[in-house]
C-alpha positions in Angstrom: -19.1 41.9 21.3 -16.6 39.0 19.8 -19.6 37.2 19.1 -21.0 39.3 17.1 -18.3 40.4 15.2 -18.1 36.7 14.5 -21.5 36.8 13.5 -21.1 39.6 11.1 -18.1 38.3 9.4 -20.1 34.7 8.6 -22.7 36.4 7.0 -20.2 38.7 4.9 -18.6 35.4 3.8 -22.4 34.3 2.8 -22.9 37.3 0.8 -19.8 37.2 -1.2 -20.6 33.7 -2.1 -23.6 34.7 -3.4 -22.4 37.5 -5.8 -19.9 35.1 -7.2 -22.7 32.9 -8.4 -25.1 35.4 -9.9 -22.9 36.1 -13.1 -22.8 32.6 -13.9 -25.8 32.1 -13.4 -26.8 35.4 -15.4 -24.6 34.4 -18.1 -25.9 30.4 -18.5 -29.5 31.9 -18.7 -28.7 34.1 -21.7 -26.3 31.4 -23.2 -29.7 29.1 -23.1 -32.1 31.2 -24.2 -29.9 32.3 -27.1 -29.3 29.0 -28.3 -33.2 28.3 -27.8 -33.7 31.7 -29.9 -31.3 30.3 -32.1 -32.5 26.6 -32.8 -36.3 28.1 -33.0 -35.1 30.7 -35.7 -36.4 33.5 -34.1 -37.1 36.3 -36.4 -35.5 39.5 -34.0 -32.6 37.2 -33.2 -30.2 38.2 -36.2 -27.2 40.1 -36.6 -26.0 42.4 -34.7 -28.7 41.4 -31.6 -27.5 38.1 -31.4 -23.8 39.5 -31.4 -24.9 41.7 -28.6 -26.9 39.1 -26.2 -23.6 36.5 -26.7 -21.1 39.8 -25.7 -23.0 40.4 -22.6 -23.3 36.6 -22.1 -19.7 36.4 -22.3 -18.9 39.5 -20.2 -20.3 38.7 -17.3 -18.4 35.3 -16.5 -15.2 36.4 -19.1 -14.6 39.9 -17.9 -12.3 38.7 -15.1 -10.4 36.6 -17.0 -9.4 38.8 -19.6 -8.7 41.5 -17.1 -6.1 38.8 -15.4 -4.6 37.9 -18.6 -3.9 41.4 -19.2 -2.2 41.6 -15.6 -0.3 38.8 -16.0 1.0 39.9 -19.7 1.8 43.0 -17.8 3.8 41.2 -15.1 5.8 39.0 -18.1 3.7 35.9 -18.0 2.3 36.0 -21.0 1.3 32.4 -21.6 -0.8 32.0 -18.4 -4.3 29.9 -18.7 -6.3 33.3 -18.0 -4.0 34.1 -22.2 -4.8 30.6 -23.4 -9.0 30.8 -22.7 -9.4 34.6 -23.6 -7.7 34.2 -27.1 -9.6 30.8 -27.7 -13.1 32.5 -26.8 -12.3 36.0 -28.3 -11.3 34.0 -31.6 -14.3 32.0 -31.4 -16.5 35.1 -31.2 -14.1 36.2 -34.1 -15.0 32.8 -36.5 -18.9 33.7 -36.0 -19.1 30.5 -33.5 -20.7 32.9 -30.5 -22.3 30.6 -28.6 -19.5 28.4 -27.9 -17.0 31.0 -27.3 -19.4 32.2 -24.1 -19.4 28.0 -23.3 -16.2 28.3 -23.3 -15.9 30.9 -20.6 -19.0 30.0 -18.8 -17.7 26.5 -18.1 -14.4 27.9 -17.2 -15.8 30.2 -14.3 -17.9 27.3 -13.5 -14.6 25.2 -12.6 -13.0 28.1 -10.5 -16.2 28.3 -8.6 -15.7 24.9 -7.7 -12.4 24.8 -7.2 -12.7 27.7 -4.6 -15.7 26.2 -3.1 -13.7 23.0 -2.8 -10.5 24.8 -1.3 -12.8 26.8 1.0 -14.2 23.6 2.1 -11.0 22.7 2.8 -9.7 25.6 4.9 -12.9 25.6 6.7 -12.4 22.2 7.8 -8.7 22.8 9.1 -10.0 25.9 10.9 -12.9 24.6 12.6 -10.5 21.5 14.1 -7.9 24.1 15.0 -9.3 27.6 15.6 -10.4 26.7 18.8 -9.6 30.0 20.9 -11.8 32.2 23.3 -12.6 35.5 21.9 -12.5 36.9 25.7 -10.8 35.9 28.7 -11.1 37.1 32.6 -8.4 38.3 34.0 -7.2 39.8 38.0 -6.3 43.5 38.0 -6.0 45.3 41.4 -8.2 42.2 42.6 -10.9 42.6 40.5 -11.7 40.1 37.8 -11.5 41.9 33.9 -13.1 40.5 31.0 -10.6 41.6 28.3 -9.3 40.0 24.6 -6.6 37.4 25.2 -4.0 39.4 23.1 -4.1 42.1 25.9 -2.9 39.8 28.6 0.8 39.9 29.7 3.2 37.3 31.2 2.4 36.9 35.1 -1.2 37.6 35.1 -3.6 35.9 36.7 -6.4 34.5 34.6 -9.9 33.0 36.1 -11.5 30.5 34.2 -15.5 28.8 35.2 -16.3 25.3 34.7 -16.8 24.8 31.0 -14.6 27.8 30.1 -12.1 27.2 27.1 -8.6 28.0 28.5 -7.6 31.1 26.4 -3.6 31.3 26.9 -0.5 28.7 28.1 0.2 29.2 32.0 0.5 27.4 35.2 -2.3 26.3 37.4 -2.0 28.3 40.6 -5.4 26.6 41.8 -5.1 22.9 44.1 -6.2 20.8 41.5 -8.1 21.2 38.0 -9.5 18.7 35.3 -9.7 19.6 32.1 -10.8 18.2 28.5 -8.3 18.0 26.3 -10.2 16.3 23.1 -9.3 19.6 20.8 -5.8 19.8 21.4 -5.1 16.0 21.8 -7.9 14.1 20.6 -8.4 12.2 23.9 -11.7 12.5 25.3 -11.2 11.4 29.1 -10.3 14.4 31.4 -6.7 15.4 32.2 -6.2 16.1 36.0 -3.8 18.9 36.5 -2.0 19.5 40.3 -1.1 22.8 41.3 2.1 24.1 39.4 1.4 22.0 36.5 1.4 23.3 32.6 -2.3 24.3 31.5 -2.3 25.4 27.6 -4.8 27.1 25.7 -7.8 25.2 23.8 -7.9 23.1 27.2 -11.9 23.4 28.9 -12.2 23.3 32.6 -14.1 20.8 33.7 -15.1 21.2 37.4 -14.2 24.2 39.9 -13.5 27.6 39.6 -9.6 28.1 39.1 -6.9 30.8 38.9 -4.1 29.9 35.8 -0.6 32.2 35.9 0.3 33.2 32.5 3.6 32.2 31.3 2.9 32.5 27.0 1.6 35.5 25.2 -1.4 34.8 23.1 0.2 34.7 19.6 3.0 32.6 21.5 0.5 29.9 22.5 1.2 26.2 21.6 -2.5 26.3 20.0 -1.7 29.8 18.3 1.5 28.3 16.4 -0.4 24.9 15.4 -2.8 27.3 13.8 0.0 29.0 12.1 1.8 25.9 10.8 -1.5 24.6 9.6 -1.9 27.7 7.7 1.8 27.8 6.8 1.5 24.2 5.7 -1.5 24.8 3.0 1.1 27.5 1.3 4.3 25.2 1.5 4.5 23.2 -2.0 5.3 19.9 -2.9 7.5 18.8 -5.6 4.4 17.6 -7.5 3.2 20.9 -7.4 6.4 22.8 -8.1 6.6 20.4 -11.1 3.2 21.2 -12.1 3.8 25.2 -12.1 6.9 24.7 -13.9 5.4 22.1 -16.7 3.0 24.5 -17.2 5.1 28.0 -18.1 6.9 25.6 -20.9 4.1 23.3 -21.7 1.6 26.1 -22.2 4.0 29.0 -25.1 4.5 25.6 -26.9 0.9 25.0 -27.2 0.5 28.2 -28.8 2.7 27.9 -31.0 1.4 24.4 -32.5 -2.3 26.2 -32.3 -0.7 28.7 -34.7 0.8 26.2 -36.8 -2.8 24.1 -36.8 -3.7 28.0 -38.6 -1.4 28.8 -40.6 0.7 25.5 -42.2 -1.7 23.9 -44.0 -2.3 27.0 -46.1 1.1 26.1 -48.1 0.0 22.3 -48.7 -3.9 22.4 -48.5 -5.7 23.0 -52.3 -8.7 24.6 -50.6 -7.9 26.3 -47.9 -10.9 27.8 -45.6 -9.2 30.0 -43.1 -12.1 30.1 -40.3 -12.1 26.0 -40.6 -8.5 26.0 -39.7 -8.6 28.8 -37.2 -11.4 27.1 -35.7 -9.5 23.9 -35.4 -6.8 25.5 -33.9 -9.1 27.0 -31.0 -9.9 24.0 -30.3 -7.0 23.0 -30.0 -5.9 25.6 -27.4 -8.8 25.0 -25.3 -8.5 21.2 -25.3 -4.9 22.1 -24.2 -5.3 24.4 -21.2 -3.7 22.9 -17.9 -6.5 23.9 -16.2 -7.3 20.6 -14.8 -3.8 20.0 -13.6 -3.3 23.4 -12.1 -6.5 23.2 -10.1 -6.7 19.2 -8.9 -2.9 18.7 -7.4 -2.4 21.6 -5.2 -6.3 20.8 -3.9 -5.4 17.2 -3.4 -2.3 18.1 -1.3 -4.7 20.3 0.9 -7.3 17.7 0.9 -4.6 14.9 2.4 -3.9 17.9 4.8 -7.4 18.2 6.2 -7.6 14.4 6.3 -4.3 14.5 8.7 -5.6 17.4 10.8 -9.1 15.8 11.4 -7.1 12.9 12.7 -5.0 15.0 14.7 -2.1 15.0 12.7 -0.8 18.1 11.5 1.7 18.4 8.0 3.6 21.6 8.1 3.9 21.5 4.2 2.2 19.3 1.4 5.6 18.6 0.7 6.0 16.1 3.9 2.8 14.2 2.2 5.2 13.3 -0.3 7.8 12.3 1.7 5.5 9.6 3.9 4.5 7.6 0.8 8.7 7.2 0.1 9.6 6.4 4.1 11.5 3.2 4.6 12.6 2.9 8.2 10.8 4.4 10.8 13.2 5.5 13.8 11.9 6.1 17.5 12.2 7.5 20.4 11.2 5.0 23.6 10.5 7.0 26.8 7.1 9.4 25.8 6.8 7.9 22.4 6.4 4.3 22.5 5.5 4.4 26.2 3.8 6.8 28.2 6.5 8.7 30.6 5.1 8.0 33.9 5.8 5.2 36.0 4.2 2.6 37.6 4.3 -0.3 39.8 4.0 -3.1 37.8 4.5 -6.2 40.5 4.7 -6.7 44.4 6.9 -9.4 45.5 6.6 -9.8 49.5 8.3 -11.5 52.0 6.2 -9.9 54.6 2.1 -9.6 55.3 1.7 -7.4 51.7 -0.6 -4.8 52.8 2.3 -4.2 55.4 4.8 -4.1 52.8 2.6 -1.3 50.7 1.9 0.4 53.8 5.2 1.1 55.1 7.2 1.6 52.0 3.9 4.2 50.8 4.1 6.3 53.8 8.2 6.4 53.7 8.1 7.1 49.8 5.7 10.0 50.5 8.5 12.0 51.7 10.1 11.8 48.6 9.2 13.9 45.2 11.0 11.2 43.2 9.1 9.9 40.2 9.7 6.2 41.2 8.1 7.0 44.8 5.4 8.6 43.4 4.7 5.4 41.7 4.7 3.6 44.7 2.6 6.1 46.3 -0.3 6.5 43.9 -0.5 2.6 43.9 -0.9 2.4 47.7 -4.2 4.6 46.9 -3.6 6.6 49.9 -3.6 3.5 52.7 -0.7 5.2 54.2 -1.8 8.3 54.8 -2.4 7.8 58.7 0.7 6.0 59.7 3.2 7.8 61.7 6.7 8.8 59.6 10.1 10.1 61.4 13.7 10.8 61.1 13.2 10.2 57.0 16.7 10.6 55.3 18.0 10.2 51.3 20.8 8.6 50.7 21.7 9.9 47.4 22.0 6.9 44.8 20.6 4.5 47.1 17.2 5.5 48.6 15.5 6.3 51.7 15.9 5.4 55.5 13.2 6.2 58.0 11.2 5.2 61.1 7.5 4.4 60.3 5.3 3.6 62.8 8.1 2.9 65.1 9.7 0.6 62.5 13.4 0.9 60.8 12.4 0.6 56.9 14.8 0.6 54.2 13.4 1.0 50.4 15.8 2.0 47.3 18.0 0.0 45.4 20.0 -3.2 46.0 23.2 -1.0 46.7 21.0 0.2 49.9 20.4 -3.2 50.8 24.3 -3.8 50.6 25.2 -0.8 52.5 23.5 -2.4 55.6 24.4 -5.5 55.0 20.8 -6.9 54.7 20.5 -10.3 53.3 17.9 -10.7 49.9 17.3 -13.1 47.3 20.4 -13.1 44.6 17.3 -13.8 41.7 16.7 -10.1 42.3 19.5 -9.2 40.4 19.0 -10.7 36.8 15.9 -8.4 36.7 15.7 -6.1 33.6 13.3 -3.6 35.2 13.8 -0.7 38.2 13.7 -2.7 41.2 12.7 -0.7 45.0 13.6 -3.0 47.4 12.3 -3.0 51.4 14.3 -4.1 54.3 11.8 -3.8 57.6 14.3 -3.7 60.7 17.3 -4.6 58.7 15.8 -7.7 57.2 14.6 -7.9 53.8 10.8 -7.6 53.1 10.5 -7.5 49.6 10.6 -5.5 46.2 8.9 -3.2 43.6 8.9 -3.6 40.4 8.3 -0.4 38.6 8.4 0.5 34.7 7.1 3.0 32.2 3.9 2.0 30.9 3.5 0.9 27.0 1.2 2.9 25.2 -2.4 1.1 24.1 -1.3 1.4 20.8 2.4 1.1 20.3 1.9 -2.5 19.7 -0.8 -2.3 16.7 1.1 0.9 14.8 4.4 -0.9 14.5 2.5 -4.1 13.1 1.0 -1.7 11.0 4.2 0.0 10.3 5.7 -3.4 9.4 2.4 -4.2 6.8 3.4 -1.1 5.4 7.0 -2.8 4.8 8.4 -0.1 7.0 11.3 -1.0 8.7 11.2 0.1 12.6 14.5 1.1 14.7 14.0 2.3 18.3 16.6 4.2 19.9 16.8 5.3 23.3 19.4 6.5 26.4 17.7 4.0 28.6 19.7 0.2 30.1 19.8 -1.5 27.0 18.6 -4.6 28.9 14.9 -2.3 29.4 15.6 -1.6 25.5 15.6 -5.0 24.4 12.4 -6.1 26.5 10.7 -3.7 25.1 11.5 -3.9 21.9 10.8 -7.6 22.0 7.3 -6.9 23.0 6.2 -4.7 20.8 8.2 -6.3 17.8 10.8 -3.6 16.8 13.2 -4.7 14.2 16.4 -3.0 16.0 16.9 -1.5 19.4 19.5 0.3 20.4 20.1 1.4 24.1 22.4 3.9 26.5 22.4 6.5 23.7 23.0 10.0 24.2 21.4 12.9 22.3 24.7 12.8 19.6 24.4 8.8 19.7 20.7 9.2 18.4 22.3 11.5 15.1 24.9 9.4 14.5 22.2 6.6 14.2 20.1 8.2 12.1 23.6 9.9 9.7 24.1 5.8 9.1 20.5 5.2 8.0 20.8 8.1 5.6 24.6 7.1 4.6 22.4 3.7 3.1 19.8 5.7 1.4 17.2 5.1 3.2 14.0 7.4 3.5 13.6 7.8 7.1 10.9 9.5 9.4 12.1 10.2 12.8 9.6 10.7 16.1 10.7 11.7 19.2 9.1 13.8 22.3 11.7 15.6 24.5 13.9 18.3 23.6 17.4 16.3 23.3 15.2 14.7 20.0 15.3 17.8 18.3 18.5 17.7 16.6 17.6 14.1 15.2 13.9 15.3 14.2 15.6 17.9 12.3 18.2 15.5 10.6 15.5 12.9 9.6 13.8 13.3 5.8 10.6 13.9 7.8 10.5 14.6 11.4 7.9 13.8 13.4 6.7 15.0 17.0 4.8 13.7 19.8 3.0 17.2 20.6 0.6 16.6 23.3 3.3 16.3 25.6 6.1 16.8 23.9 8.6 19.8 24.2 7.9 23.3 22.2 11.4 22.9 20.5 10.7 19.5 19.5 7.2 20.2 18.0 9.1 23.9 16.3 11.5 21.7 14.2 9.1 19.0 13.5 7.4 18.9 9.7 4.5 16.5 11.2 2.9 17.2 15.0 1.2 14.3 16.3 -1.1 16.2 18.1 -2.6 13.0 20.7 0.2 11.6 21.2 -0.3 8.4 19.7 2.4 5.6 18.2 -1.2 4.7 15.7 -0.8 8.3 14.3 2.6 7.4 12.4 1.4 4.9 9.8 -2.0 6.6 9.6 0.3 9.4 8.8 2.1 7.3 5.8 -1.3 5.9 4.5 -2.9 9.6 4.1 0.6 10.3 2.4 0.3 7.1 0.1 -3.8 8.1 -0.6 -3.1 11.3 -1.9 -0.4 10.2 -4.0 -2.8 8.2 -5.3 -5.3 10.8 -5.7 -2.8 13.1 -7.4 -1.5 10.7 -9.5 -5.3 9.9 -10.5 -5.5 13.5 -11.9 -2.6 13.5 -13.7 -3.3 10.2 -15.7 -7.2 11.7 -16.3 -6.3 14.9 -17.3 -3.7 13.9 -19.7 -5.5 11.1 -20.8 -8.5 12.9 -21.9 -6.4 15.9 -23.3 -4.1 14.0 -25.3 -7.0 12.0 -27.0 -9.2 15.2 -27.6 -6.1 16.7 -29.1 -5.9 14.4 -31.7 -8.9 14.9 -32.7 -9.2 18.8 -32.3 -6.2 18.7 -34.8 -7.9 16.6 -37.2 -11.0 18.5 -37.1 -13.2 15.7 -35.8 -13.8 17.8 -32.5 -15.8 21.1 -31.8 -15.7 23.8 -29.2 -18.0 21.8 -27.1 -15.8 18.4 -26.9 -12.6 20.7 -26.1 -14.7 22.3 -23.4 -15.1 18.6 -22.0 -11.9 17.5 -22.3 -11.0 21.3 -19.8 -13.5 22.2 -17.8 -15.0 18.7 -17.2 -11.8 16.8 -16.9 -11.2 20.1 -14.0 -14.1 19.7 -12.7 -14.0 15.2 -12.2 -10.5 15.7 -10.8 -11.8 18.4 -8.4 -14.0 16.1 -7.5 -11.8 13.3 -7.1 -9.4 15.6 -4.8 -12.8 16.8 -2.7 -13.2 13.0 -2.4 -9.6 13.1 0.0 -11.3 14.8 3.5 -13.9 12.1 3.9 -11.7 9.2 3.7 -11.4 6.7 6.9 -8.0 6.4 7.9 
């Protein structure tokens, strides 16, 4: 039934499109044939038929326009672009000069078609990355599964999804084990293997098996249901260009009338022969020439061309306004733990005193016992060789490790306080090491150690090069040793590092930054970042992973998780800038010359029309030109 509703709606869209075309095209076919009638002196094509064919020429593309000066006289805005083009084509009409008041309004119309073309090409292409939700989902009632609309569904359900089902709302995987493609959320194509208990979140597609998913989000609360909002949200929010823009143009565009009325009227006290059409005329084209059409149109469809750029490369801008802010950044500041590395820990080296596959084996199976993320490290990189070996009378010893009898053997692992506490002898080089150390004693004698660290991400190397071509300074601040800090750092090139910092140590970090003036863009993951990603000028989250309240106060969403994102993020900033900026030079370029010559009388209807419509329509152009840049 969704489908077709779908279905239905697509081809309404279709339709609509259509009947905004057919008066243009109805009116350039009359405006051609008039002038044809016209040039070929047609005998029936005198006053008042000619008057009549140009009226309903200019009716069915200008009928609109007038109807929304009128409304927007009505609401006090007197001097909007819909006042400036009706008076310039109605006068034109006035002076006898019909043909070129319908070019007027005919290539007017023609530039809002392409401007809403151009902005629904746009929205389209944010929807279709985001607006990636099932119409229907199955759900369990009294044991028998329900095919229902996802905004029916309540917290605690039970939803069933089949291999190659989209996941329709957030919830927890009740199921053993379930993979999943996350490439529209996340960008990553490899599948994502979920164990029972763990987070599932709508837009996710089960791979494999059949599997049950307990709701824990309402539909419109889903994290894919509020990236759609701030998307749309985003498109609305303006940017100081634009603001300026909107502004310029309420104080730019009464002054304009009042010089066209000048143009008029002054030279009748110092010109001997004084033709009032000539000067009228002059003065039209004066007030077409100066319509901020181009302006109005190109910079708020540049800002939501950079914001389609970012979203098709999974980063998402709540506002144009943060577009702005990335081409200013000057010090990028960073979380460590689930933004330069990946969270998850791993065994990086084995240093044995003993047989190694012993070592593995009996440190694996005791570790099992544990839910500790450092054992599961160990674990996972055993690959299971443990699994058989008998395990007894395991104990924790809280800040130390575990103690317990494996395969009839006393084995020790934790830290090197465990080692001290039963006074088992190891190698004193052990100690200078920067990274989390599990160390084995195998019958109170020492066997050997772990080393275990958070993996780097692939990229984080390559986006703080980049970062640094960008002559971005990078700081990385963290509540991890400072000793891990400063390897890390050292590796991956960060200018400063800073280490053991609580949440209120990361804001008084960034507060100095600020206190020097600097631009700064802060990204973080977890929720203790959130009070520093809402201090920063722009703040950016990692939101694959990262926490709900992080990604709610964040103005950019990094949607895959990737360190590359943040300078791609500045360079879409800095290319639509530049795009923007483009438009702005053009369009006052062009206008200020045509001008000149409008008031001089060396230009006609048809060169002011140029210097409007077609100056609107290259800069639209230019803006369209945005959403299939490389990044």
């Amino acid at each position: 039934m969704a489908h077709d509703h779908s279905e239905i709606g697509h081809s309404h869209s279709h339709d609509n499109q259509w009947k905004a075309y057919l008066p243009v095209i109805g009116s350039f076919l009359l405006l051609i044939l008039g002038i044809g009638f016209e040039q070929t002196e047609m005998e029936f094509f005198k006053y008042p038929v000619d008057l009549i064919w140009y009226i309903v020429a200019y009716l069915l593309v200008g009928l609109k326009v007038n109807y929304q000066a009128l409304k927007e006289i009505r609401n006090g805005n007197i001097f909007s672009e819909f006042f400036l083009m009706s008076i310039a084509t109605i006068g034109a009409f006035f002076i006898g000069e019909y043909s070129e008041g319908v070019a007027v309004m005919l290539f007017y119309a023609v530039g809002e078609l392409f401007q809403d073309a151009a902005v629904q090409r746009a929205q389209r292409s944010i929807k279709a990355l985001l607006d990636i939700r099932p119409d229907t989902v199955t759900v369990i009632r009294n044991g028998e599964p329900v095919v229902v609309n996802p905004s029916e569904v309540t917290i605690g359900e039970i939803i069933q999804m089949k291999p190659g089902e989209k996941v329709a709302l957030d919830g927890q995987l009740i199921s053993e084990t379930a993979s999943f493609n996350t490439a529209a959320l996340t960008g990553e194509s490899k599948p994502d293997t979920k164990i029972k208990g763990e987070a599932v979140l709508a837009g996710m597609i089960n791979l494999q098996t059949l599997i049950d998913v307990k709701v824990t989000a309402l539909f419109r609360d889903s994290k894919l249901s509020r990236i759609l909002e701030m998307v749309q949200e985003a498109t609305a929010r303006k940017s100081k260009t634009q603001l300026f823009i909107s502004r310029f143009a309420k104080i730019y565009t009464p002054i304009v009338v009042f010089l066209a009325i000048a143009i008029v009227s002054l030279p009748y006290l110092f010109v001997e022969n004084y033709v009032f059409s000539d000067w009228l005329y002059r003065g039209l084209v004066f007030l077409v020439i100066s319509c901020p059409c181009a302006l109005v149109i190109s910079i708020p469809l540049g800002y939501f061309g950079g914001i389609g750029l970012a979203s098709r490369n999974g980063i998402l801008f709540k506002g144009s306004n943060y577009l702005d802010v990335m081409t200013k950044t000057d010090v990028v500041v960073m979380d460590k733990t689930g933004t330069l590395t990946k969270g998850i820990f791993e065994v990086q080296e084995v240093v044995s005193a003993i047989d190694q596959k012993e070592l593995l084996l009996l440190t694996a199976a005791l570790e099992s016992k544990s839910t500790h993320p450092i054992a599961n490290a160990i674990v996972r990189y055993s690959g299971g060789s443990y699994k058989n070996a008998a395990v007894s009378e395991v104990e924790e010893i809280a800040g130390h490790g575990l103690e317990g009898i494996v395969e009839g053997k006393k084995v020790l692992a934790g830290n090197l306080k465990l080692l001290k506490k039963f006074n088992v002898d190891y190698d004193k080089a052990i100690e200078t090491k920067v990274e989390t150390i599990v160390a084995v004693a195998v019958d109170e004698v020492y066997a050997g150690y772990f080393v275990i660290a958070d993996e780097l991400k692939e990229d984080a190397k390559e986006a703080i090069s980049s970062l640094h071509a960008l002559n971005v300074q990078t700081v990385m601040l963290s509540g991890d040793k400072q000793s891990i800090v400063d390897k890390v750092a050292k590796e991956l090139g960060i200018d400063t590092a800073f280490g053991n910092l609580l949440p209120e140590n990361k804001v008084e970090k960034v507060q100095e930054l600020k206190n020097q003036g600097k631009t700064i863009v802060f990204v973080g993951d977890g929720v203790n970042d959130a009070p520093v990603v809402a201090l920063a000028d722009a703040g950016m989250a990692m939101g694959g992973l990262g926490s709900d309240a992080t990604i709610e106060t964040a103005d950019v969403v990094i949607q895959n998780d990737q360190p590359g994102k943040i300078p791609a993020s500045i360079k879409i900033g800095k290319v639509t800038r530049r795009i923007v900026m483009q438009n702005i030079s053009l369009a006052f370029g062009v206008k200020v010359f045509v001008l000149i010559l409008g008031a001089g009388g060396l230009a006609t209807l048809w060169e002011a029309v140029f210097a409007d419509v077609g100056v609107a329509l290259l800069a639209i152009l230019n803006a369209v030109r945005i959403q299939r840049m490389k990044i």
